[in-house]
C-alpha positions in Angstrom: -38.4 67.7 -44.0 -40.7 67.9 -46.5 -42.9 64.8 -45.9 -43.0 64.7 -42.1 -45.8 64.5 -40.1 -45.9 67.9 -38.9 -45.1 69.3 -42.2 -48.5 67.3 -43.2 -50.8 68.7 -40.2 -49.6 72.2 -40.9 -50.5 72.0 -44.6 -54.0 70.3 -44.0 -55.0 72.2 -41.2 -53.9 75.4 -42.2 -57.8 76.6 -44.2 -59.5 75.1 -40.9 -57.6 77.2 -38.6 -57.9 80.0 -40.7 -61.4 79.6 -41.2 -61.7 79.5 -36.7 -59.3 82.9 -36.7 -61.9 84.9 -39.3 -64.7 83.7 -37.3 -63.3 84.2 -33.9 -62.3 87.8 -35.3 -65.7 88.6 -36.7 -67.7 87.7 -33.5 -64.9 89.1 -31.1 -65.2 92.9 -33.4 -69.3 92.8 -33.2 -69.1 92.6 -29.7 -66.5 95.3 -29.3 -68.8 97.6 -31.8 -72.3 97.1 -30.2 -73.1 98.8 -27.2 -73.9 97.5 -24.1 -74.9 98.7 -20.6 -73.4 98.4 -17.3 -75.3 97.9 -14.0 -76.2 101.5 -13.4 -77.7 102.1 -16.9 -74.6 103.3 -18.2 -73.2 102.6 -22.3 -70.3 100.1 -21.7 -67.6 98.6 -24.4 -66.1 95.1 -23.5 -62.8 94.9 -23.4 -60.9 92.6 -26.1 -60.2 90.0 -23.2 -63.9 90.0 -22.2 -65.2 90.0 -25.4 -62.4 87.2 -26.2 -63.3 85.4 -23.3 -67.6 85.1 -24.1 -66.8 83.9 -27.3 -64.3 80.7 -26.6 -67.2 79.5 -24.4 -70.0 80.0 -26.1 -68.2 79.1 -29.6 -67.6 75.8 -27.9 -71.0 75.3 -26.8 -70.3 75.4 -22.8 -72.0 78.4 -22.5 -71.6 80.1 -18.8 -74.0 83.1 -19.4 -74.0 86.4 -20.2 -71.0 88.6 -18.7 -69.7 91.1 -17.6 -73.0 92.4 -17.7 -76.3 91.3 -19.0 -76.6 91.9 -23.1 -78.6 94.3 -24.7 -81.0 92.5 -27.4 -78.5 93.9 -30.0 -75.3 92.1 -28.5 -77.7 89.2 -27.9 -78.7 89.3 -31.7 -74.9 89.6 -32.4 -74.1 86.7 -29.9 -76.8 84.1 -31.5 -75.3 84.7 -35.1 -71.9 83.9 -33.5 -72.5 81.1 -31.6 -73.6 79.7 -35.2 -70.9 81.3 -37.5 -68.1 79.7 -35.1 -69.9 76.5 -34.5 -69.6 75.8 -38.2 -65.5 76.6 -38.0 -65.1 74.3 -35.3 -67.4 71.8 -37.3 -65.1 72.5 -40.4 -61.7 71.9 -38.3 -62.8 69.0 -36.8 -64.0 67.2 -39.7 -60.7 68.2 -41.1 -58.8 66.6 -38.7 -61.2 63.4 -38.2 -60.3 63.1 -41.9 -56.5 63.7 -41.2 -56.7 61.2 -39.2 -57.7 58.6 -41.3 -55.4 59.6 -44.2 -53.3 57.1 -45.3 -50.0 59.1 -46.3 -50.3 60.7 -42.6 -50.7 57.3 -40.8 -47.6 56.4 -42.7 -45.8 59.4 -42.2 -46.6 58.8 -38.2 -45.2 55.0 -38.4 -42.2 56.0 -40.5 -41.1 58.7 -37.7 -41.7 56.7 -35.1 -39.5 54.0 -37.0 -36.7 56.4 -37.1 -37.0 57.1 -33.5 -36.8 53.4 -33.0 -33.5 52.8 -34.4 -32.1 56.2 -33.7 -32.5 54.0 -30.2 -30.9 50.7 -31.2 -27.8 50.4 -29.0 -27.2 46.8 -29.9 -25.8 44.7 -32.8 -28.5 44.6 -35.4 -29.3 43.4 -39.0 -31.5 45.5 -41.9 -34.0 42.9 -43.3 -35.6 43.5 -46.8 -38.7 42.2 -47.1 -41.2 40.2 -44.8 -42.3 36.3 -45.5 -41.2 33.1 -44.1 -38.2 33.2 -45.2 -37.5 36.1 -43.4 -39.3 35.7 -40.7 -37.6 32.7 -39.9 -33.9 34.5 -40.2 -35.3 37.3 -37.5 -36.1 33.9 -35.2 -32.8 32.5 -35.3 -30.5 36.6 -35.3 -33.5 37.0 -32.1 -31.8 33.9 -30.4 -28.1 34.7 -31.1 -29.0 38.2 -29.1 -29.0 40.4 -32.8 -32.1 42.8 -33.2 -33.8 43.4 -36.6 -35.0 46.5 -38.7 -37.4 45.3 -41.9 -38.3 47.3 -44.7 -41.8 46.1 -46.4 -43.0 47.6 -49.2 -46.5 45.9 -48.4 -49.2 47.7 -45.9 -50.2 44.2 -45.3 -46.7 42.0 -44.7 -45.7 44.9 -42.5 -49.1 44.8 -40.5 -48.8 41.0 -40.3 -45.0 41.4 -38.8 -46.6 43.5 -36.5 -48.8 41.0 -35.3 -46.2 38.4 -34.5 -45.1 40.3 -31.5 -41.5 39.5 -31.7 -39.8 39.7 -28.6 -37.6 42.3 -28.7 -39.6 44.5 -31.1 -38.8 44.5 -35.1 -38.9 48.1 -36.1 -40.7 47.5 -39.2 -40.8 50.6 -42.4 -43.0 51.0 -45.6 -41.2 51.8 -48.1 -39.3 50.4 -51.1 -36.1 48.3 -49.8 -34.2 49.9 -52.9 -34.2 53.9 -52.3 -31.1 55.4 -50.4 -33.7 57.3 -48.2 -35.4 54.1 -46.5 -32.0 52.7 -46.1 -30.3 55.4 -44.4 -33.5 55.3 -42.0 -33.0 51.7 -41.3 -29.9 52.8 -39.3 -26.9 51.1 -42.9 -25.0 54.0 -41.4 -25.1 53.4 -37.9 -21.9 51.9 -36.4 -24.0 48.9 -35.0 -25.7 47.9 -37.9 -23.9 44.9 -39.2 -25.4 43.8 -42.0 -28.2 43.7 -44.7 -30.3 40.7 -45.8 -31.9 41.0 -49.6 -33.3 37.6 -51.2 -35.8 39.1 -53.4 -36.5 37.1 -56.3 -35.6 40.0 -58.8 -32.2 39.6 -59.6 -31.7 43.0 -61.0 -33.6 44.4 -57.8 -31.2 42.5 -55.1 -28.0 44.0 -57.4 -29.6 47.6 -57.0 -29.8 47.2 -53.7 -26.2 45.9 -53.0 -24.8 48.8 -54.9 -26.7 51.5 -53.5 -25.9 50.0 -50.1 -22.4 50.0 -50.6 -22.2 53.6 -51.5 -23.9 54.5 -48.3 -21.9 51.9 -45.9 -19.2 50.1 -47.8 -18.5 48.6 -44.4 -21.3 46.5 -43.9 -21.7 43.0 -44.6 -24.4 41.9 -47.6 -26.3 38.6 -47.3 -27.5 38.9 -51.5 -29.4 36.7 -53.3 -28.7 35.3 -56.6 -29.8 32.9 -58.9 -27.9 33.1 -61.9 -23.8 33.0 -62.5 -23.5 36.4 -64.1 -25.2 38.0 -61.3 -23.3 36.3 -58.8 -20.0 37.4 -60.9 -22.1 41.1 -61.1 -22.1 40.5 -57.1 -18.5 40.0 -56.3 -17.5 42.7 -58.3 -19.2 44.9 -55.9 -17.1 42.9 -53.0 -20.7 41.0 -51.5 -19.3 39.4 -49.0 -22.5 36.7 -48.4 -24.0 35.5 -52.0 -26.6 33.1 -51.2 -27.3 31.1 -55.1 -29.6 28.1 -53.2 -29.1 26.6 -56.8 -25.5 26.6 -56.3 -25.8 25.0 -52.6 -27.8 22.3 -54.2 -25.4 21.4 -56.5 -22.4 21.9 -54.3 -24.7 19.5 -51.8 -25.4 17.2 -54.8 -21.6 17.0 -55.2 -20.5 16.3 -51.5 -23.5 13.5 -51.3 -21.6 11.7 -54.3 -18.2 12.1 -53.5 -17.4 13.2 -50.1 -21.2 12.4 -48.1 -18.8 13.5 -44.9 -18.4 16.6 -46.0 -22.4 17.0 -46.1 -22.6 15.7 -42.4 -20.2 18.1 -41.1 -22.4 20.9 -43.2 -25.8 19.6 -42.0 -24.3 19.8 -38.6 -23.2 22.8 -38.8 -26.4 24.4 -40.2 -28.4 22.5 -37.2 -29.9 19.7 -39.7 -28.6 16.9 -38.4 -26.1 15.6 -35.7 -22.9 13.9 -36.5 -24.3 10.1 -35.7 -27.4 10.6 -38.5 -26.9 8.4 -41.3 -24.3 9.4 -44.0 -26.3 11.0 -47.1 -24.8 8.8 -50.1 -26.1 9.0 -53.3 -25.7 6.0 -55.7 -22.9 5.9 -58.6 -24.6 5.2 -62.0 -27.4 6.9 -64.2 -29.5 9.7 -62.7 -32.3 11.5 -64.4 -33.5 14.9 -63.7 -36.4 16.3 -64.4 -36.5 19.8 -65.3 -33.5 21.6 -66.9 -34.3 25.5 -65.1 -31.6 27.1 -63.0 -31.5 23.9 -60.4 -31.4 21.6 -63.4 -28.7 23.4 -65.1 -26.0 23.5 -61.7 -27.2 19.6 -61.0 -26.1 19.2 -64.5 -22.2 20.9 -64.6 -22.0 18.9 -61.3 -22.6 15.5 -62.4 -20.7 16.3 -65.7 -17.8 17.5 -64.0 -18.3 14.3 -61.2 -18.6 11.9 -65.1 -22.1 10.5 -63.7 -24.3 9.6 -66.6 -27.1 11.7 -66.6 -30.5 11.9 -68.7 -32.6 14.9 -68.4 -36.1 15.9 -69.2 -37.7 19.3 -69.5 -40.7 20.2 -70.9 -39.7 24.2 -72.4 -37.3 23.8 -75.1 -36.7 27.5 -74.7 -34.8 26.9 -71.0 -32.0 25.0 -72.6 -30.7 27.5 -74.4 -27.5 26.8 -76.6 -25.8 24.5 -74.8 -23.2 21.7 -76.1 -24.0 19.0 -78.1 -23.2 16.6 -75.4 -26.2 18.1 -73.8 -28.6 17.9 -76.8 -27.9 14.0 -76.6 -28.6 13.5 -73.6 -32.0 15.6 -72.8 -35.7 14.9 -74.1 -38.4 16.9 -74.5 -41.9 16.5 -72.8 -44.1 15.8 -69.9 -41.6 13.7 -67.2 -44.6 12.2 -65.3 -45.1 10.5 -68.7 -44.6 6.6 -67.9 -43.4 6.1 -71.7 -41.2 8.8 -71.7 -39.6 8.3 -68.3 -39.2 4.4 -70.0 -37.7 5.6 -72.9 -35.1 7.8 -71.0 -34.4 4.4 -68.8 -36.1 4.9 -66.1 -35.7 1.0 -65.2 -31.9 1.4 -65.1 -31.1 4.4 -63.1 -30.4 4.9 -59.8 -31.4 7.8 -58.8 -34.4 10.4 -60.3 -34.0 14.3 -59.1 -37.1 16.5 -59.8 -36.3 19.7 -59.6 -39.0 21.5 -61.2 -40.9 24.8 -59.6 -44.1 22.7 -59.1 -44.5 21.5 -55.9 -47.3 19.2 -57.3 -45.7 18.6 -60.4 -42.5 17.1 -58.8 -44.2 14.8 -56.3 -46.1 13.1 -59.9 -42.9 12.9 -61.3 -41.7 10.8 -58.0 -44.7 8.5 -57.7 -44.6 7.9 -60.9 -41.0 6.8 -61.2 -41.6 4.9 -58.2 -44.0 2.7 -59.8 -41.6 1.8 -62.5 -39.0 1.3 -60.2 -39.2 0.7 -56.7 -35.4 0.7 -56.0 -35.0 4.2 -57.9 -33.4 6.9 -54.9 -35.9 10.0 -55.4 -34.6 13.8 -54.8 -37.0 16.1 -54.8 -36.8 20.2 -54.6 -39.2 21.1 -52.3 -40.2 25.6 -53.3 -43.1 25.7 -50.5 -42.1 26.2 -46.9 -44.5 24.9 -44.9 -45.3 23.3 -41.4 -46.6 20.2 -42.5 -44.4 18.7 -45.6 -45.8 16.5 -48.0 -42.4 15.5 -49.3 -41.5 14.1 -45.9 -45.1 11.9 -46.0 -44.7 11.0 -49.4 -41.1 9.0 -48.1 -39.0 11.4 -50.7 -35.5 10.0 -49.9 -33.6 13.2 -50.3 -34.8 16.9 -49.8 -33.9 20.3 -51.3 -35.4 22.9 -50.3 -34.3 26.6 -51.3 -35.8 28.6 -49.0 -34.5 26.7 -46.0 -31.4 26.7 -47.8 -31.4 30.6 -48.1 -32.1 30.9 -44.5 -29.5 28.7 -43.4 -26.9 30.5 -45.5 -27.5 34.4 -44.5 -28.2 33.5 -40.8 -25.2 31.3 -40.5 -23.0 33.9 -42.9 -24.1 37.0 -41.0 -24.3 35.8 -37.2 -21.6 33.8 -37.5 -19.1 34.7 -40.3 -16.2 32.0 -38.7 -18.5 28.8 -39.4 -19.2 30.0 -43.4 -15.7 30.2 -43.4 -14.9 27.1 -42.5 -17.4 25.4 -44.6 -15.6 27.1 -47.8 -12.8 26.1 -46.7 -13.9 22.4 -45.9 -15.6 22.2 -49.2 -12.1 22.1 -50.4 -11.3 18.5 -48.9 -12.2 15.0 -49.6 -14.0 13.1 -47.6 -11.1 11.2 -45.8 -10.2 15.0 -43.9 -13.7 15.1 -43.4 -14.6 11.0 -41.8 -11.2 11.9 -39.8 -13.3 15.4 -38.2 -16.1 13.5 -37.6 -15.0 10.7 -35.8 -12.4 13.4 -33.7 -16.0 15.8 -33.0 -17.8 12.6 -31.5 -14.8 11.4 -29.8 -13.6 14.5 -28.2 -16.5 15.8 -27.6 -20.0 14.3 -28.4 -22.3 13.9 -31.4 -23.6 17.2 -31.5 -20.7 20.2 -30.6 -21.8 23.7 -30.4 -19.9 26.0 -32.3 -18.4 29.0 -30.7 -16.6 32.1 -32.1 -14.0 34.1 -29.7 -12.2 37.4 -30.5 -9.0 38.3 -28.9 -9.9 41.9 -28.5 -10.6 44.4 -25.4 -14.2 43.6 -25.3 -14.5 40.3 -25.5 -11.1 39.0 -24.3 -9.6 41.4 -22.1 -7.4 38.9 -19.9 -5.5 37.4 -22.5 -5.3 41.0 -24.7 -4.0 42.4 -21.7 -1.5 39.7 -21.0 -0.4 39.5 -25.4 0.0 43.4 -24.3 2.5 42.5 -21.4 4.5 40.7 -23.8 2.9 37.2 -22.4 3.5 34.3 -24.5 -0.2 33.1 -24.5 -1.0 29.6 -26.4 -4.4 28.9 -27.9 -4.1 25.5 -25.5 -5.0 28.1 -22.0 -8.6 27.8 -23.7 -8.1 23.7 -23.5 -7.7 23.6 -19.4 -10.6 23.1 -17.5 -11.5 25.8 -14.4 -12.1 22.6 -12.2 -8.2 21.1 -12.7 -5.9 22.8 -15.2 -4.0 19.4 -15.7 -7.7 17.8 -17.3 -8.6 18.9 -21.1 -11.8 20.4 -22.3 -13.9 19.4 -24.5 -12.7 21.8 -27.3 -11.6 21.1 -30.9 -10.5 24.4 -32.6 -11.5 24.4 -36.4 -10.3 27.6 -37.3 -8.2 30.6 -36.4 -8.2 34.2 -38.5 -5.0 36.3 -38.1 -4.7 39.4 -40.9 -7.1 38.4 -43.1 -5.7 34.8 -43.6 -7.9 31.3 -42.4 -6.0 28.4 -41.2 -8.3 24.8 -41.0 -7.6 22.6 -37.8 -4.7 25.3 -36.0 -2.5 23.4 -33.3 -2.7 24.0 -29.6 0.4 25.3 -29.8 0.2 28.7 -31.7 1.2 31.9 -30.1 -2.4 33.7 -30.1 -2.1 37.4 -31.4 -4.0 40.4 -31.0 -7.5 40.6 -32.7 -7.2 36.5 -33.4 -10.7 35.3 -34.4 -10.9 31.7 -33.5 -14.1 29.1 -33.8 -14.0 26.5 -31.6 -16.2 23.1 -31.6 -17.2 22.5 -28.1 -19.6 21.3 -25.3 -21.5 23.9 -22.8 -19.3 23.2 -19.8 -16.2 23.7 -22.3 -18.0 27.0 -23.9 -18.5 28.5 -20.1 -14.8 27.9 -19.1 -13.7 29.6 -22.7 -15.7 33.0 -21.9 -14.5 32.7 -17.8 -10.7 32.1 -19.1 -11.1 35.1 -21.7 -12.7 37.7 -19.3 -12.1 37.0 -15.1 -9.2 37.3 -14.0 -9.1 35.3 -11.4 -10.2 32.4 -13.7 -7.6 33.2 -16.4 -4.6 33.5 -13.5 -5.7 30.0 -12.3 -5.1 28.4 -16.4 -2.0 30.4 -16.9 0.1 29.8 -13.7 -2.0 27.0 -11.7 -2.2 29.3 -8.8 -5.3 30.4 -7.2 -5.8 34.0 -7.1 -6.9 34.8 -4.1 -9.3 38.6 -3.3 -8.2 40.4 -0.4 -10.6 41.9 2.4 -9.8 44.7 4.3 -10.9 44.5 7.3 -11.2 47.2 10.2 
């Protein structure tokens, strides 16, 4: 390969070592020329090996005196202007290396193969990464805890070197390189049978659709968690059959939505994204007038979902050029200028609305807009978009009452969508209800189990259900109930609520207890930790599964002699 390291330390070492060979050669052929004399006075010719031999030593400055016999003043004349013409060669070589060393292209070219060796290695499930910041470093956190191992590509010396530094436990083979080129991807391990999926929430549009394209055409297998911002590159997207497009705009809205007319349907997705338990208080938002500050890609979903909701809405945006050509009922209804402005949030009835959304870039900008709106009225629900991730959140001490913020958003989306495909399922397929399927859910999670179920995925497969694929094999009739009886007494229920089963390539919401499971069934179940154990005992002992299927203990039998 062209640009590997050893192809590297041939091609800068190769004058140095040259240089050493001539000068070895020349000092080795004057001491085979000049004469010397033995012990009885006698003209004597070192041999090549001897004269080999007196060189490497003295060349390297150890010097062990004069052999095999003592030097005439001419070999000693010859020897002196050796030890000097060699002594520079090794000078030259090792300066050359010392600067090899320290060369940036070579360092790389080091890190890079030992990169590939590291995920040549990778035995276990694992996820490609573009790109290091918080938000990413928050998705390797959470795939770390679910048992999935990371690769990263960072085109940044510095990102990469500060990934480095966090000392994730197992490693994060990081790579420098550009995220988009086929070569960096293919040495991330997309080809590998283990790799099961690619995370790329760049902010360049056009730079996360290269990347979904040239990843398909190396793995068209593997699952992409893309980014997108805007509707015709989420349509761009879909064409190329992304199965996880994360549009944080689009969740907002969507969340928007579910706050106004189905707030259970937000509970169940808070929950599910670990925001909030099922007991936190149900995030309404008011019916009336809303005004939203800021009319940029947030501001543009927030306003097809109130006008498809019919909530009066006034908006505010300070760049005439963001709103485009939109529809007359549009131009009515949105002013231009500064929104912290008290007269102009007055003149767009700031006094009579319920609700204010800023949902500007600005961090800064969007808390003025707040505490301003505040001031004029103090019964006014604030929303704010939140862009910085950090620690400490001023939102939360300013008393914001509702928080969007896309970069959490964005992590929830592609961890949840890539470690567990079954739950984003099931909140697509939930968005689809009203909130009476989803207060009825609620009140069945709490009651059957408690305010805070864990969600866990099975597959009825060899590996990770062998008892009951063995026994759908033997022509068993198998019920998804078996998973409902507890190991302690089959006649008491677990603490299970299954919320969705997969059977060739269709999704059924809320499946009975009753239906036949089938080979290579994919079923999510709602569920406490006692509940979770006895759903992984059932599904791989035998012993355990013999018990739930016939109420017999299965007893092991000792030989004895």
């Amino acid at each position: 390969m062209k640009n590997s390291s050893l192809f590297i330390i041939l091609q800068r070492m190769r004058r140095p070592f040259i240089v050493i060979i001539v000068t070895y050669t020349i000092a080795i052929v004057g001491l085979l020329i000049i004469d010397g004399v033995d012990d009885k006075g006698n003209i004597y010719h070192m041999s090549i090996f001897d004269a080999f031999y007196f060189v490497s030593y003295t060349a390297s400055t150890i010097g062990f005196g004069e052999t095999p016999y003592t030097f005439t003043y001419a070999q000693r004349l010859w020897v002196s202007f050796s030890i000097y013409l060699t002594v520079l060669g090794w000078f030259y070589g090792i300066g050359t290396l010392v600067a090899l060393l320290q060369d940036k292209l070579f360092l790389r070219e080091i890190e890079r193969t030992r990169f590939v060796h590291q995920v040549r290695r990778l035995k276990d499930k694992f996820i490609i990464i573009l790109g290091y910041n918080q938000i990413t470093s928050e998705i390797i956190n959470r795939a770390i805890e679910q048992g999935i191992r990371t690769v990263v590509i960072e085109k940044d010396e510095e990102r990469a070197s500060a990934l480095r530094l966090e000392n994730f436990t197992p490693t994060v083979p990081v790579l420098v390189a550009d995220a988009f080129t086929p070569r960096a991807l293919e040495e991330a391990g997309i080809k590998k049978y283990n790799c099961k999926g690619l995370v790329s929430i760049f902010e360049n549009d056009s730079l996360n659709l290269r990347i979904a394209l040239t990843s398909k055409l190396l793995n068209p297998h593997v699952r992409l968690a893309i980014k997108s911002t805007t509707t015709n590159h989420s349509e761009n997207l879909r064409d190329l059959d992304v199965e996880i497009i994360a549009n944080p705009f689009s969740i907002i809205s969507s969340e928007i939505e579910m706050a106004i007319s189905a707030p259970n349907l937000l509970k169940l997705e808070k929950w599910i994204y670990k925001i909030d338990n099922l007991n936190a208080n149900l995030p309404v938002f008011p019916k009336g007038k809303y005004i939203v500050c800021g009319f940029g890609r947030m501001g543009q979903h927030v306003y097809n979902v109130l006008r498809s909701d019919k909530v009066e809405a006034e908006f505010i945006e300070m760049n005439k050029a963001k709103v485009g050509t939109f529809n007359s009922d549009l131009n009515r209804h949105i002013t231009f200028g500064n929104a912290d402005d008290k007269e102009l949030l007055l003149s767009v009835g700031i006094e009579d609305a319920v609700a204010i959304i800023s949902a500007t870039n600005n961090d800064t900008t969007n808390l003025s807009i707040l505490a301003t709106a505040k001031k004029l009225n103090p019964k006014i629900m604030t929303i704010a978009r939140e862009n910085e991730m950090e620690d400490f959140s001023i939102f939360k001490s300013a008393k914001i009452d509702h928080i969007f913020m896309p970069s959490r958003i964005l992590i929830n989306k592609t961890t949840n969508a890539l470690i567990s495909p079954l739950s984003d399922k099931f909140i697509r397929m939930m968005c689809k209800k009203d909130d009476i399927w989803a207060s009825k859910l609620v009140k069945d999670l709490i009651q059957v189990i408690d305010e805070n179920p864990i969600l866990h995925e099975q597959k009825i497969d060899k590996t990770n259900s062998p008892e009951i694929f063995k026994a759908i094999k033997e022509d068993k009739e198998i019920l998804l109930d078996i998973f409902n009886r507890s190991l302690y007494n089959r006649e008491q229920k677990n603490n299970i609520i299954p919320l969705l089963i997969h059977r060739d390539g269709e999704y059924k919401l809320l499946p009975e207890h009753d239906i036949k499971l089938c080979e290579d069934d994919e079923i999510l179940f709602a569920c406490d930790e006692n509940a979770k154990n006895d759903i992984e005992y059932i599904a791989q002992n035998f012993y355990e599964f013999h018990y739930v299927y016939t109420g017999e203990e299965k007893r092991t039998i000792f030989n004895r002699n």
